[in-house]
C-alpha positions in Angstrom: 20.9 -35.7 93.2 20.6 -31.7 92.7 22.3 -30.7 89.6 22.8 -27.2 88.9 20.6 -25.2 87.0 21.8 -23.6 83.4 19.8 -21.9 81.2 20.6 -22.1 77.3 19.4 -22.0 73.8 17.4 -24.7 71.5 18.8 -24.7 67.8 15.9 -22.4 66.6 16.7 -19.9 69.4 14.3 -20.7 72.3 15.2 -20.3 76.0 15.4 -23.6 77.8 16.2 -23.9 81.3 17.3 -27.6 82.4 17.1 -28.1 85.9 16.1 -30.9 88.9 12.6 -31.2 89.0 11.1 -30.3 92.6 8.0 -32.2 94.3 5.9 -29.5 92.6 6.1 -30.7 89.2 4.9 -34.1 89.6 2.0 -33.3 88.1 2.8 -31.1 85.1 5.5 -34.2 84.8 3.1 -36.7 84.8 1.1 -34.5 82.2 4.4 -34.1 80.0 5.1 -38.1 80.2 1.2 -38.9 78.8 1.3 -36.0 76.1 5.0 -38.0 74.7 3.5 -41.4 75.1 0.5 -40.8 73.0 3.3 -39.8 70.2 6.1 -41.7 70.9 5.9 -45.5 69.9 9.6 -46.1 70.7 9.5 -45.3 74.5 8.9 -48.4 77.1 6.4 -47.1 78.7 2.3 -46.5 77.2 0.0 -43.4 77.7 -2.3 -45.6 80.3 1.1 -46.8 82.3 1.2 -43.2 83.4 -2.4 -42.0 83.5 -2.7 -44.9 86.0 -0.1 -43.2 87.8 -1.0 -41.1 91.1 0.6 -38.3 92.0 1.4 -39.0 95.2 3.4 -42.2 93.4 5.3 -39.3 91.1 6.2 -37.1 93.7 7.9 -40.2 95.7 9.8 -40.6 92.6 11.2 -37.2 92.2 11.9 -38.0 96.2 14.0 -40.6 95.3 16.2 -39.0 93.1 16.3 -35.7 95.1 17.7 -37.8 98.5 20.3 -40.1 95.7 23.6 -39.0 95.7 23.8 -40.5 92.1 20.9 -40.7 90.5 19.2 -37.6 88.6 16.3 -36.2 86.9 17.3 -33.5 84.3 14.1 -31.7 83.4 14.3 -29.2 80.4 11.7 -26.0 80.2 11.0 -23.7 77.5 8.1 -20.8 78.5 7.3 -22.4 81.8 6.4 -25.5 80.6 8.7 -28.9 80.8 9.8 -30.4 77.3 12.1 -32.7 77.8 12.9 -35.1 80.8 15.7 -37.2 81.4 16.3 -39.8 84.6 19.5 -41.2 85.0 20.0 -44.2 87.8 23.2 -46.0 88.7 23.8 -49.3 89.5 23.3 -50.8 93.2 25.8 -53.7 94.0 29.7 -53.6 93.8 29.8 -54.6 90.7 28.1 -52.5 88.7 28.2 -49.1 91.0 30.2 -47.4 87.8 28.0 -48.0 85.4 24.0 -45.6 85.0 21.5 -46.3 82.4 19.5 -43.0 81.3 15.5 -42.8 79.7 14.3 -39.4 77.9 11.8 -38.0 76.6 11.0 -34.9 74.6 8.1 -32.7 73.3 6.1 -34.1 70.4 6.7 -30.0 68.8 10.2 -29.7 69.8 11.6 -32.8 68.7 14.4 -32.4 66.3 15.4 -28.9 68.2 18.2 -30.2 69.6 16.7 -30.4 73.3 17.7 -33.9 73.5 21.2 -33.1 72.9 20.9 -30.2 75.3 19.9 -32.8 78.1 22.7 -35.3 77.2 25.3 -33.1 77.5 23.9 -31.6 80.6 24.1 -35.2 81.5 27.4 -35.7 80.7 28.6 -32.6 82.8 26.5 -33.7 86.0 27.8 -37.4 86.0 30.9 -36.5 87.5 29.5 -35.6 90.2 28.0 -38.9 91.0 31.3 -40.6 92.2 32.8 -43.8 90.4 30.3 -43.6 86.9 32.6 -44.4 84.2 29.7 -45.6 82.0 26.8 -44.7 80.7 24.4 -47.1 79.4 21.0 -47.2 77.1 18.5 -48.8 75.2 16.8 -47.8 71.9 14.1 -49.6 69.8 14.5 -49.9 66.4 13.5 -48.2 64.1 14.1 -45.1 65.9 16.4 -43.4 63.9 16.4 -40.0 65.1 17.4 -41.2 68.8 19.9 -43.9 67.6 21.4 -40.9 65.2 21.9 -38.4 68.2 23.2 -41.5 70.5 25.4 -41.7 68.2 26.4 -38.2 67.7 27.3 -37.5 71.6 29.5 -40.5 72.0 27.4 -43.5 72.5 28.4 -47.1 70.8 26.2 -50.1 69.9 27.0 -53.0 72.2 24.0 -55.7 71.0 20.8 -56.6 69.7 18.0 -58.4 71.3 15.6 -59.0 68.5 11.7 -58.9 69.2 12.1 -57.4 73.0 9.6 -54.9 72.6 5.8 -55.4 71.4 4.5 -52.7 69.7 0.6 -51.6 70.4 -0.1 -52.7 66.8 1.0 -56.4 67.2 4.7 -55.6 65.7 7.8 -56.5 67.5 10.7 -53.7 67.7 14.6 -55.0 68.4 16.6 -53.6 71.8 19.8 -51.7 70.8 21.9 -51.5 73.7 24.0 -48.8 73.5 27.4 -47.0 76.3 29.6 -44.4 76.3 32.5 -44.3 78.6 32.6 -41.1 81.0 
């Protein structure tokens, strides 16, 4: 799904731009993904998952969502580079067509500017468009605070628990929160 372009400001004041990726970026995406999963314990996915990744496997993915009629990539960009990244997909059967489940990721030095907000409520502007969402859903390991705390912040409400769904690189297990917000 296109979504329209909008250019804004970060709390300390720089320019972001959050826009659809295009086939182009696939690598400087794959890039941006590797850089947050060498810092980012809390995401699903590992450095190597994406290292292995080709780019010929990155731009079909950006494909898919380009050609969706409901499902989006929300890219943010700050001096020509990307530093944030969200990917939104909806459901696939009658019975769960209104409901989406969103991933993000942001910039090791810009976390805590407020681009994750930014690309949530861009989010939140877009869905719309993609007819019949009425829920958006997540998933958050604990202990991450900071996302749980801006989850929280924009609308989103803890639905469950799954303790020790996520092992952790050094042996450690995290817990699932499943978090929605109605749209």
């Amino acid at each position: 799904m296109d979504i329209k372009t909008e250019i804004t400001k970060s709390k300390t004041g720089k320019t972001i731009t959050l826009r659809a990726p295009t086939i182009e970026d696939a690598k400087a995406l794959r890039v941006f993904m590797v850089e947050v999963a060498e810092t980012a314990p809390y995401i699903l996915s590992t450095a190597d998952d994406f290292r292995s990744k080709s780019e010929d496997s990155e731009q079909n993915w950006i494909k898919r969502y380009q050609e969706s009629n409901r499902d989006m990539i929300i890219l943010a960009e700050c001096d020509g580079k990307i530093v944030g990244n969200l990917d939104f997909s909806t459901g696939i059967r009658f019975k769960n067509l209104h409901r989406g489940h969103l991933g993000m990721s942001i910039a090791p030095s810009l976390r805590g500017d407020g681009i994750g907000e930014l690309l949530l409520r861009k989010l939140f502007a877009e869905v719309p468009r993609a007819e019949g969402i009425t829920q958006i859903e997540l998933s958050v390991m604990h202990p991450n605070t900071p996302a749980y705390n801006l989850y929280k912040k924009v609308g989103f409400m803890e639905c469950g628990r799954k303790p020790n769904a996520f092992r952790l690189e050094d042996g450690t297990f995290a817990e699932e929160i499943s978090m929605y917000v109605t749209v």
